[in-house]
PDB file of N, CA, C and O in Angstrom:
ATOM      1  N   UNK A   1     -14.741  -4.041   4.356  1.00  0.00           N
ATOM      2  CA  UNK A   1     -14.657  -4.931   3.222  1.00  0.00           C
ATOM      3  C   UNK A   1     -15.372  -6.252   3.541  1.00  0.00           C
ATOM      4  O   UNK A   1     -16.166  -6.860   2.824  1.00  0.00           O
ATOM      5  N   UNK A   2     -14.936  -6.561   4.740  1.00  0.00           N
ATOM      6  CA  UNK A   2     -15.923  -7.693   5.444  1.00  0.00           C
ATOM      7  C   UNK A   2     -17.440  -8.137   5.056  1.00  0.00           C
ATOM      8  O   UNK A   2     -17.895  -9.079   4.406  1.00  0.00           O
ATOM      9  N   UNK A   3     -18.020  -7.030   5.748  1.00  0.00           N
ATOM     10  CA  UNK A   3     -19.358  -6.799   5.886  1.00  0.00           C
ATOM     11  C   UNK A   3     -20.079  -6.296   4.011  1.00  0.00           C
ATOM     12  O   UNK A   3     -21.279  -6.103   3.819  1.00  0.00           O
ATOM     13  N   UNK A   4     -19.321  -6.220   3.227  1.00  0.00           N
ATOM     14  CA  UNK A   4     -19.527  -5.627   1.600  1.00  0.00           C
ATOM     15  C   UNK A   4     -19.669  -6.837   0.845  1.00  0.00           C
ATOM     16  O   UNK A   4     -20.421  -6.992  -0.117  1.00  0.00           O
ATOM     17  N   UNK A   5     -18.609  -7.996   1.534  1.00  0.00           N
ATOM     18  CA  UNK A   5     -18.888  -9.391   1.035  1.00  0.00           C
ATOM     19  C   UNK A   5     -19.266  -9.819   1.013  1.00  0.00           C
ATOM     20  O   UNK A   5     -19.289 -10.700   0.153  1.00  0.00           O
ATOM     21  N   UNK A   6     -20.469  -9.616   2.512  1.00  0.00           N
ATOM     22  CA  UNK A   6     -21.417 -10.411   2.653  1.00  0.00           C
ATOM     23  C   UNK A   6     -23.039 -10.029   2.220  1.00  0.00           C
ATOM     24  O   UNK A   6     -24.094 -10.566   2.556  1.00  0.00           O
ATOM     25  N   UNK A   7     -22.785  -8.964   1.403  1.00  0.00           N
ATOM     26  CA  UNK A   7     -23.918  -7.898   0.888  1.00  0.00           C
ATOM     27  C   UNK A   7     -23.856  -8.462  -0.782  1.00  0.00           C
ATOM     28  O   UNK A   7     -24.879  -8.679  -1.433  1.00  0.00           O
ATOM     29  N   UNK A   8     -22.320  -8.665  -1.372  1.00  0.00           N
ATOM     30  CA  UNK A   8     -22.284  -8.363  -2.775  1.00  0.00           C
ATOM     31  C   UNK A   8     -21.045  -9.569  -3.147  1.00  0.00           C
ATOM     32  O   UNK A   8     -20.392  -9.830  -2.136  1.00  0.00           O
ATOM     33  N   UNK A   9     -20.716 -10.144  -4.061  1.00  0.00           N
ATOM     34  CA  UNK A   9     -19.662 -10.707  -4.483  1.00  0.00           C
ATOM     35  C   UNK A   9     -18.663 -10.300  -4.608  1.00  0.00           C
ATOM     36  O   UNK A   9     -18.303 -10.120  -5.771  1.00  0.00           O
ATOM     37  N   UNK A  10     -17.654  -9.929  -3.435  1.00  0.00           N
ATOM     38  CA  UNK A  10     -16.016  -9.720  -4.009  1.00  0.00           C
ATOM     39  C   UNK A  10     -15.724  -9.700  -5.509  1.00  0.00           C
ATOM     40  O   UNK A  10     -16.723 -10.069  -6.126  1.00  0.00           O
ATOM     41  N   UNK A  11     -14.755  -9.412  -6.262  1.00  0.00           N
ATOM     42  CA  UNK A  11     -13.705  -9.618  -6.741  1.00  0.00           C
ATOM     43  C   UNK A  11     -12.792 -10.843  -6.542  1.00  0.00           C
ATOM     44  O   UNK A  11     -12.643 -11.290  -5.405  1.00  0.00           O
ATOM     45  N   UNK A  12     -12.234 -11.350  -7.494  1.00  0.00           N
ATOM     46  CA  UNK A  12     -11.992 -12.634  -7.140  1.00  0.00           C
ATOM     47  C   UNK A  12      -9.928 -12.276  -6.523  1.00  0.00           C
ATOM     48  O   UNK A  12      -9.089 -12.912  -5.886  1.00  0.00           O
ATOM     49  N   UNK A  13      -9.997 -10.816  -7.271  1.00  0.00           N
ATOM     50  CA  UNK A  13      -8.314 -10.446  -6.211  1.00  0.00           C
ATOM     51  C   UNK A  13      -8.837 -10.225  -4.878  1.00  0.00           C
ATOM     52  O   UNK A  13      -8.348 -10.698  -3.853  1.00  0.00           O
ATOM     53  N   UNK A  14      -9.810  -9.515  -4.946  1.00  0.00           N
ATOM     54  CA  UNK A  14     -10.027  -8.838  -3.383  1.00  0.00           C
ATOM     55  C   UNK A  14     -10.195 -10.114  -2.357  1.00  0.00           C
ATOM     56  O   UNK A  14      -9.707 -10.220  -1.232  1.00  0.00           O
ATOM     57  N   UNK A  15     -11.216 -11.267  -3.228  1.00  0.00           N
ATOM     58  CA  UNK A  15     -11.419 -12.741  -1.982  1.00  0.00           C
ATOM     59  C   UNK A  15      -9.836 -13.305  -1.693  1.00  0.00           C
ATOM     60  O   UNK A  15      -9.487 -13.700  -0.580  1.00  0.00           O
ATOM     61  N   UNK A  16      -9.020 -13.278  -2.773  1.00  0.00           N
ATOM     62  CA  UNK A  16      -7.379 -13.366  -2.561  1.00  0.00           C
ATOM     63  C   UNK A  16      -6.891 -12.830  -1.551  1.00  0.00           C
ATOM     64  O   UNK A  16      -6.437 -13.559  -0.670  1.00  0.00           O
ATOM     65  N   UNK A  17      -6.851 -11.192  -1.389  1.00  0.00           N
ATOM     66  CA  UNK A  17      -5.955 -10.581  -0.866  1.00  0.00           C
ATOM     67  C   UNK A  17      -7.022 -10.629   0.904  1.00  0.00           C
ATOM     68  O   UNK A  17      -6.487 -10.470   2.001  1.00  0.00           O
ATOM     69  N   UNK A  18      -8.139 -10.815   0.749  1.00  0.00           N
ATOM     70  CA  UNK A  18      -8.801 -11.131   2.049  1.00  0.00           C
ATOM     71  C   UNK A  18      -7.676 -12.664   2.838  1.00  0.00           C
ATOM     72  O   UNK A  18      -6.955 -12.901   3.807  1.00  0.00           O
ATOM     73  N   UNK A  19      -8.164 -13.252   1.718  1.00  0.00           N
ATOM     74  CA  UNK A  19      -7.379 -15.128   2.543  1.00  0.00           C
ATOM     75  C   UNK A  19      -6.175 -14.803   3.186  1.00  0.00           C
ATOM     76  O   UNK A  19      -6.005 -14.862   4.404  1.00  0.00           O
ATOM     77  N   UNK A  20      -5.472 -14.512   2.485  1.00  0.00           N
ATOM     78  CA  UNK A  20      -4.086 -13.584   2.471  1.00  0.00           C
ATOM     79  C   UNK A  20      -3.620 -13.153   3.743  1.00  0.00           C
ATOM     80  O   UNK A  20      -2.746 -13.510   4.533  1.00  0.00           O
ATOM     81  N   UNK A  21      -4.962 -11.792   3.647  1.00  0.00           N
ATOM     82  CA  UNK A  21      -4.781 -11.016   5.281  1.00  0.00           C
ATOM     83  C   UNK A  21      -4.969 -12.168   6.093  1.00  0.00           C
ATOM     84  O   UNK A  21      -4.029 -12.271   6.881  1.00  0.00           O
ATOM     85  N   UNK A  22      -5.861 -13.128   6.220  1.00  0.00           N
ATOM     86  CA  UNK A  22      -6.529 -13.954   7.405  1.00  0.00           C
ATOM     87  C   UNK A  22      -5.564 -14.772   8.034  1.00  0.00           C
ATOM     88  O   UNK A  22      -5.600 -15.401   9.092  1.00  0.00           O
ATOM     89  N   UNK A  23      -4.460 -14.598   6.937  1.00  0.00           N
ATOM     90  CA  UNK A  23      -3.295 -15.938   7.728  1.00  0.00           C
ATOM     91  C   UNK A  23      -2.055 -14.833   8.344  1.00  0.00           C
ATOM     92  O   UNK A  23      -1.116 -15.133   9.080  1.00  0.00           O
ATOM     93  N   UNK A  24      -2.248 -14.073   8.027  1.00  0.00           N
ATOM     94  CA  UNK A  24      -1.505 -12.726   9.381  1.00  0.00           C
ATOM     95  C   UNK A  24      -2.472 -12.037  10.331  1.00  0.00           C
ATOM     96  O   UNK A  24      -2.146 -11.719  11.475  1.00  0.00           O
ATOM     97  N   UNK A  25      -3.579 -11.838   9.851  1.00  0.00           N
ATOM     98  CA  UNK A  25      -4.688 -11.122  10.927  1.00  0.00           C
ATOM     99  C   UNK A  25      -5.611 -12.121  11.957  1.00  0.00           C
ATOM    100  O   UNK A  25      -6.533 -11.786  11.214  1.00  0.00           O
ATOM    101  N   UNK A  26      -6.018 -12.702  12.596  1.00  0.00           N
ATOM    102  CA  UNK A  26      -6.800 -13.663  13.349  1.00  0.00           C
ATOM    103  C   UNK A  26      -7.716 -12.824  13.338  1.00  0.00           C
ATOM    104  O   UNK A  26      -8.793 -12.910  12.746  1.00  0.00           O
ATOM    105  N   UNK A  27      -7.208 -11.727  14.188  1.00  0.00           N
ATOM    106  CA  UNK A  27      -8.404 -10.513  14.343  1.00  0.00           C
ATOM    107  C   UNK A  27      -9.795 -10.321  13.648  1.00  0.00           C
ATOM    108  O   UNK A  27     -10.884 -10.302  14.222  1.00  0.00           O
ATOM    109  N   UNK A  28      -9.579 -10.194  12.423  1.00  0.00           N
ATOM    110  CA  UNK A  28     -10.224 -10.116  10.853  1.00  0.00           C
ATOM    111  C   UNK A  28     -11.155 -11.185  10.603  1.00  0.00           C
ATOM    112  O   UNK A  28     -12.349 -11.165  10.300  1.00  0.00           O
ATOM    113  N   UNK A  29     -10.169 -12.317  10.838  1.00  0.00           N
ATOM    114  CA  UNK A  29     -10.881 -13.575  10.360  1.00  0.00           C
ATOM    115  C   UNK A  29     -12.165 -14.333  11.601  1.00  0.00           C
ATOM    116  O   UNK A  29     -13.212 -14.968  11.479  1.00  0.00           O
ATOM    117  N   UNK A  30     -11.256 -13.763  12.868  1.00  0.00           N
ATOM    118  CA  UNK A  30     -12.786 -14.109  14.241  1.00  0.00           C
ATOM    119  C   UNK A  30     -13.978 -13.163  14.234  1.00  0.00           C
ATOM    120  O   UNK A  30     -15.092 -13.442  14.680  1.00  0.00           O
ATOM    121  N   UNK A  31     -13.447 -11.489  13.423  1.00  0.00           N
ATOM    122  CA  UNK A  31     -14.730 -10.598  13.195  1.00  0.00           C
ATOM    123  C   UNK A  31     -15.372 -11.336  11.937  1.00  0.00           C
ATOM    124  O   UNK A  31     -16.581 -11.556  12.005  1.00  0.00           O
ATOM    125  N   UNK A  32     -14.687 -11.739  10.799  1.00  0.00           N
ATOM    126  CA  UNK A  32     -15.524 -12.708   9.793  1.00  0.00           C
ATOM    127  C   UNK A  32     -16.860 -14.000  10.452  1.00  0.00           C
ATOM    128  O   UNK A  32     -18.015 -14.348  10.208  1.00  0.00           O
ATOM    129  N   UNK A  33     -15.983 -14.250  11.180  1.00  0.00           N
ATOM    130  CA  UNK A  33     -16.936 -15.429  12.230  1.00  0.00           C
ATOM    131  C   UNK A  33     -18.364 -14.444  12.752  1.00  0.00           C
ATOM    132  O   UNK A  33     -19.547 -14.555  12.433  1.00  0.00           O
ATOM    133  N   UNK A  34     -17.692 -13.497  13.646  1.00  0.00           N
ATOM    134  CA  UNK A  34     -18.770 -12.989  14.456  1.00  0.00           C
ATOM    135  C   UNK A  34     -19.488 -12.213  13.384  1.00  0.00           C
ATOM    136  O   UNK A  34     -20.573 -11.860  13.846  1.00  0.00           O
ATOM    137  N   UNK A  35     -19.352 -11.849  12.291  1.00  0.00           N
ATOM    138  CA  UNK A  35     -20.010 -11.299  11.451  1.00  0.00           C
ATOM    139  C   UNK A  35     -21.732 -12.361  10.827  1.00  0.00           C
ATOM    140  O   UNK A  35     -22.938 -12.140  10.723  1.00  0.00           O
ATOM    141  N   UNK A  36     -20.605 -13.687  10.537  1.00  0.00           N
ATOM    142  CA  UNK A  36     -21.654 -14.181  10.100  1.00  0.00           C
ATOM    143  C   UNK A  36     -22.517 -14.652  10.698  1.00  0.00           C
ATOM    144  O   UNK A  36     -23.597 -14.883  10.155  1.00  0.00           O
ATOM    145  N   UNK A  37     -22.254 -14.959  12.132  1.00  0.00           N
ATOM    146  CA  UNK A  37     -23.064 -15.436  13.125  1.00  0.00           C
ATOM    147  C   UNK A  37     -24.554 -14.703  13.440  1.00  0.00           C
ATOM    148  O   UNK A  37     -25.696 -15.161  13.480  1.00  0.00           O
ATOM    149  N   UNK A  38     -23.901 -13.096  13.683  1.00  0.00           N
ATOM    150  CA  UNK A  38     -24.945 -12.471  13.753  1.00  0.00           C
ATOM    151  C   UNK A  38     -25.711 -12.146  12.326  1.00  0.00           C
ATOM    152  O   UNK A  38     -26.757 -11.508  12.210  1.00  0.00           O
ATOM    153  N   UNK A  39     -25.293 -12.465  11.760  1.00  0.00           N
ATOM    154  CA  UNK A  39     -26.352 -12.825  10.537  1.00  0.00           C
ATOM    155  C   UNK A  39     -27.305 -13.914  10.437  1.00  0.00           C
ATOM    156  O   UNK A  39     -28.428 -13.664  10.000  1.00  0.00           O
ATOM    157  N   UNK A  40     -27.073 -14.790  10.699  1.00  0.00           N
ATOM    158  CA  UNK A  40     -27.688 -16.118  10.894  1.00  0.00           C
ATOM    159  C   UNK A  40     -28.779 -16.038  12.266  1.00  0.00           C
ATOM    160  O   UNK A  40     -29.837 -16.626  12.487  1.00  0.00           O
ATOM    161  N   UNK A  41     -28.303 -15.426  12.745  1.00  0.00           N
ATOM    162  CA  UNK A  41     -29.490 -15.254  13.755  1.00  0.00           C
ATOM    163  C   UNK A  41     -30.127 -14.361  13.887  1.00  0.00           C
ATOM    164  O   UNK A  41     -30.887 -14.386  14.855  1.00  0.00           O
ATOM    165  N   UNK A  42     -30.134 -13.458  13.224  1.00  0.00           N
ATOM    166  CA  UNK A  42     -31.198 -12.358  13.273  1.00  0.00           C
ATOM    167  C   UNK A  42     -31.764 -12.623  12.052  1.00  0.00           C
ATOM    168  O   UNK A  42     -32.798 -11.977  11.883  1.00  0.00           O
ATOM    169  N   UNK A  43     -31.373 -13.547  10.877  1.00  0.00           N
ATOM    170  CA  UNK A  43     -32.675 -14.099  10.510  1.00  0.00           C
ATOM    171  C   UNK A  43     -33.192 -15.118  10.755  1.00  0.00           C
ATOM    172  O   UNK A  43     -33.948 -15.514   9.867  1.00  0.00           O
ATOM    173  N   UNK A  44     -33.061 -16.013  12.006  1.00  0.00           N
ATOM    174  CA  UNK A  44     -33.559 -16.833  12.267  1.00  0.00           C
ATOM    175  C   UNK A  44     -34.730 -15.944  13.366  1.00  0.00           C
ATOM    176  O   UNK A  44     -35.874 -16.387  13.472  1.00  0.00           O
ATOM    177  N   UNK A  45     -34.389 -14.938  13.979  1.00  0.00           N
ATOM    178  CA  UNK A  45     -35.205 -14.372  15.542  1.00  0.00           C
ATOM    179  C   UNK A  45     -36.523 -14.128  14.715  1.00  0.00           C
ATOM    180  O   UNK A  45     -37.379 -14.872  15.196  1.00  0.00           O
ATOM    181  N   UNK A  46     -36.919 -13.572  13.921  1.00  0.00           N
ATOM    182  CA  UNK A  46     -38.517 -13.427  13.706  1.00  0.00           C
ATOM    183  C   UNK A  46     -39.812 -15.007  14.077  1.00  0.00           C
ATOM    184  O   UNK A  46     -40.898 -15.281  14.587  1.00  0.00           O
ATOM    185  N   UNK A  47     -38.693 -15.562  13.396  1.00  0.00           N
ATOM    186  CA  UNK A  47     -39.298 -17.472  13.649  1.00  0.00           C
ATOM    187  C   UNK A  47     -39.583 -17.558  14.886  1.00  0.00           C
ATOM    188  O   UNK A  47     -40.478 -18.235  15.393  1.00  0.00           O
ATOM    189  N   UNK A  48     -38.651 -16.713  15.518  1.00  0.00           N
ATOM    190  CA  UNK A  48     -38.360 -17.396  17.650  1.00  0.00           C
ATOM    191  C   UNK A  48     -38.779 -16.201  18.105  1.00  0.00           C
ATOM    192  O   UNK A  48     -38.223 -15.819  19.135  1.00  0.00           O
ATOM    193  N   UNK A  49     -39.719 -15.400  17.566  1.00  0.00           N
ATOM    194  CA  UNK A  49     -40.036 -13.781  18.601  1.00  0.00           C
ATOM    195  C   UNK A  49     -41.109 -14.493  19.231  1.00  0.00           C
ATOM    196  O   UNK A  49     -40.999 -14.107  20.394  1.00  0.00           O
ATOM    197  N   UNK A  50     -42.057 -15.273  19.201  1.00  0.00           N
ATOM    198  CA  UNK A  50     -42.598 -15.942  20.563  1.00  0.00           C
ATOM    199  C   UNK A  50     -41.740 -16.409  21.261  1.00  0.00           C
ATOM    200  O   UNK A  50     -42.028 -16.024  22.395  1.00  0.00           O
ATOM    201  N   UNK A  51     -40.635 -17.150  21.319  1.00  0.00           N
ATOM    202  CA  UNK A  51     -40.179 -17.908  22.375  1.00  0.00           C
ATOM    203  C   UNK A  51     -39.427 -16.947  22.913  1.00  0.00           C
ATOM    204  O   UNK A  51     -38.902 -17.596  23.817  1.00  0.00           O
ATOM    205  N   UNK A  52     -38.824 -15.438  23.048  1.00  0.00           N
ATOM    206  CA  UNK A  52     -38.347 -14.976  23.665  1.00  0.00           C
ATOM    207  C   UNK A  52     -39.379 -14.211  24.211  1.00  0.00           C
ATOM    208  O   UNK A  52     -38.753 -14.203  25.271  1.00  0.00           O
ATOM    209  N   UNK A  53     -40.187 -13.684  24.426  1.00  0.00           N
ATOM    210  CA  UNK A  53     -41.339 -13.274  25.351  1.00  0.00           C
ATOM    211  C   UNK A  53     -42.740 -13.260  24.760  1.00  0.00           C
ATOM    212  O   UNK A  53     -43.145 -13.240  23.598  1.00  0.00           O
ATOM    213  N   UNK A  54     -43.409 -13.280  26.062  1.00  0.00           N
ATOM    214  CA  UNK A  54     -44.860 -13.232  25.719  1.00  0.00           C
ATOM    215  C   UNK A  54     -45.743 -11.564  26.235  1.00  0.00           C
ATOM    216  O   UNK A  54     -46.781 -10.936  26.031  1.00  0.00           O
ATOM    217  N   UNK A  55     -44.629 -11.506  26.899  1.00  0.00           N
ATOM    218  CA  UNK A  55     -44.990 -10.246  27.304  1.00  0.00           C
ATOM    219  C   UNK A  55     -45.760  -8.842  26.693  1.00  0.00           C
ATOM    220  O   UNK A  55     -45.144  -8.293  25.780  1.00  0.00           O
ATOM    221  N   UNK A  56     -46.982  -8.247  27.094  1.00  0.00           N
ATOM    222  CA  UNK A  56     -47.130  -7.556  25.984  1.00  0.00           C
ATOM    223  C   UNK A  56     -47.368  -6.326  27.192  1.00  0.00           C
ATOM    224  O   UNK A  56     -47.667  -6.289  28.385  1.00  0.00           O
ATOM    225  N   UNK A  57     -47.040  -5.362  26.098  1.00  0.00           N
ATOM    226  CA  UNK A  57     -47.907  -3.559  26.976  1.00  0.00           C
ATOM    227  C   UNK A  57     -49.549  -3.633  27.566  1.00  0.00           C
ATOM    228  O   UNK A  57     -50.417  -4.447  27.249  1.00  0.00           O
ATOM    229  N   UNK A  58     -49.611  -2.840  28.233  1.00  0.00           N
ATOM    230  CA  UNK A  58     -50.885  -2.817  29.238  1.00  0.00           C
ATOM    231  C   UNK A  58     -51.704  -1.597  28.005  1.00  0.00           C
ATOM    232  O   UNK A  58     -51.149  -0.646  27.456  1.00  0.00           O
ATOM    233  N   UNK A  59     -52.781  -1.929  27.895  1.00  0.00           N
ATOM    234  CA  UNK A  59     -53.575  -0.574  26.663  1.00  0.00           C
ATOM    235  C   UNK A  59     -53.521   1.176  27.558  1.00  0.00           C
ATOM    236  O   UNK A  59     -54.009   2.177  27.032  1.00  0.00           O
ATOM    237  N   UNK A  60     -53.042   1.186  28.519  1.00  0.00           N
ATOM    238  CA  UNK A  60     -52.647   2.096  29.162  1.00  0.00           C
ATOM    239  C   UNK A  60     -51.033   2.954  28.894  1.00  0.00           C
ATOM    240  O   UNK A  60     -50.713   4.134  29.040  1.00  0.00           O
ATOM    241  N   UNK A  61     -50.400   1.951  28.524  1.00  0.00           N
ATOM    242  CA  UNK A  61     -48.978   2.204  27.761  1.00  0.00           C
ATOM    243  C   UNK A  61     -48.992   1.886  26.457  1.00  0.00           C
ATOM    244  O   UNK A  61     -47.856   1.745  26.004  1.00  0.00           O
ATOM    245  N   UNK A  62     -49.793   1.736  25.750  1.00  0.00           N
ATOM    246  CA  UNK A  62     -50.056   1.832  24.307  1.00  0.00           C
ATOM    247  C   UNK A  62     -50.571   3.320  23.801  1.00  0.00           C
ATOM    248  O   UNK A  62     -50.341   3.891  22.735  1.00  0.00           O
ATOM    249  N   UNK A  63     -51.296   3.716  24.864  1.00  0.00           N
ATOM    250  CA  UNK A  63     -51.898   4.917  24.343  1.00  0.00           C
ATOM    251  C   UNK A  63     -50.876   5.747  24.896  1.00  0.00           C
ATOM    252  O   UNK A  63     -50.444   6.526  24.047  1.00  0.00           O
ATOM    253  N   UNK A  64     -50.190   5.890  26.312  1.00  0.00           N
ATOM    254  CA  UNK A  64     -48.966   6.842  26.445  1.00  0.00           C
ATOM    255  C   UNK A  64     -47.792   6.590  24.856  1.00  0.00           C
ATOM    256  O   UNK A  64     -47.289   7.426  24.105  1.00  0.00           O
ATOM    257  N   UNK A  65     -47.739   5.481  24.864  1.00  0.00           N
ATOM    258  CA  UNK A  65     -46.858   5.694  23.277  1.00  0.00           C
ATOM    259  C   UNK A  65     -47.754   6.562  22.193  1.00  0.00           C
ATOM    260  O   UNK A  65     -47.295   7.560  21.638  1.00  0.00           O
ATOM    261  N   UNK A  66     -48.582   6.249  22.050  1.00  0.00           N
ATOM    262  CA  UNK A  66     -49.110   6.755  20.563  1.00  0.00           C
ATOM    263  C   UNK A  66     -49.486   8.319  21.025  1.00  0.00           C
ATOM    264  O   UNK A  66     -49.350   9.176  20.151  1.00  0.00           O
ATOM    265  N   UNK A  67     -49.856   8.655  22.075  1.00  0.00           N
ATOM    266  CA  UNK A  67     -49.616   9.962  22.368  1.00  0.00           C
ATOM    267  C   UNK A  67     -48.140  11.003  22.100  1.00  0.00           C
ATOM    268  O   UNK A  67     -47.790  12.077  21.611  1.00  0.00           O
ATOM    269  N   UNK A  68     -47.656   9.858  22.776  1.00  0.00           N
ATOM    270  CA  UNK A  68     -45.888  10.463  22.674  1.00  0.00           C
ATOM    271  C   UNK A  68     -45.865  10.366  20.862  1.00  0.00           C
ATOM    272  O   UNK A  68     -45.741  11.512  20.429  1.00  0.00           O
ATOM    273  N   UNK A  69     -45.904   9.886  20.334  1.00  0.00           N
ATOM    274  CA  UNK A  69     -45.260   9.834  18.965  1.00  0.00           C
ATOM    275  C   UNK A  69     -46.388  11.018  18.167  1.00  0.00           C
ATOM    276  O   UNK A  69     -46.019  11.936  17.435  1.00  0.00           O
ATOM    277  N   UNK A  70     -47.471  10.774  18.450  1.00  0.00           N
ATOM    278  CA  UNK A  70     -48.209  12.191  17.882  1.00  0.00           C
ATOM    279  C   UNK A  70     -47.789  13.390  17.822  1.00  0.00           C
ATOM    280  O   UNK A  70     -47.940  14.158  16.872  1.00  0.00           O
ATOM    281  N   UNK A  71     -47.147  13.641  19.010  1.00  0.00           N
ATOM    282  CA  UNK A  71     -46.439  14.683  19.896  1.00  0.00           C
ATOM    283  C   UNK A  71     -45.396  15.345  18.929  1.00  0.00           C
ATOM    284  O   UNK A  71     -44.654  16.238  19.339  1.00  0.00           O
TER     285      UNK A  71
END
């Protein structure tokens, strides 16, 4: 239900009966956290795919891939 909310607009019982759960569940409400977090940063990583490596394949392991996938 979590992850549906953050795709589409609840119901305005269902955003109720969510609040609801959150003040008996912690559980729920720290996966709500970690939910959105990793949202926020995986659309931020395309911006930052240089700063996490520069590293690239050798044209020797480019062609073992494209071989393999022909395959």
């Amino acid at each position: 239900m979590l992850s549906l909310g953050m795709d589409k607009q609840l119901s305005l019982m269902m955003r109720m009966k969510l609040r609801i759960h959150y003040l008996m569940c912690s559980f729920c409400e720290r996966y709500m956290k970690q939910l959105k977090y990793i949202r926020q940063v995986s659309r931020e990583f395309p911006d930052k795919i240089g700063e996490v490596s520069d590293a690239s394949l050798s044209p020797d392991a480019k062609e073992q891939i494209k071989a393999a996938l022909r395959r």
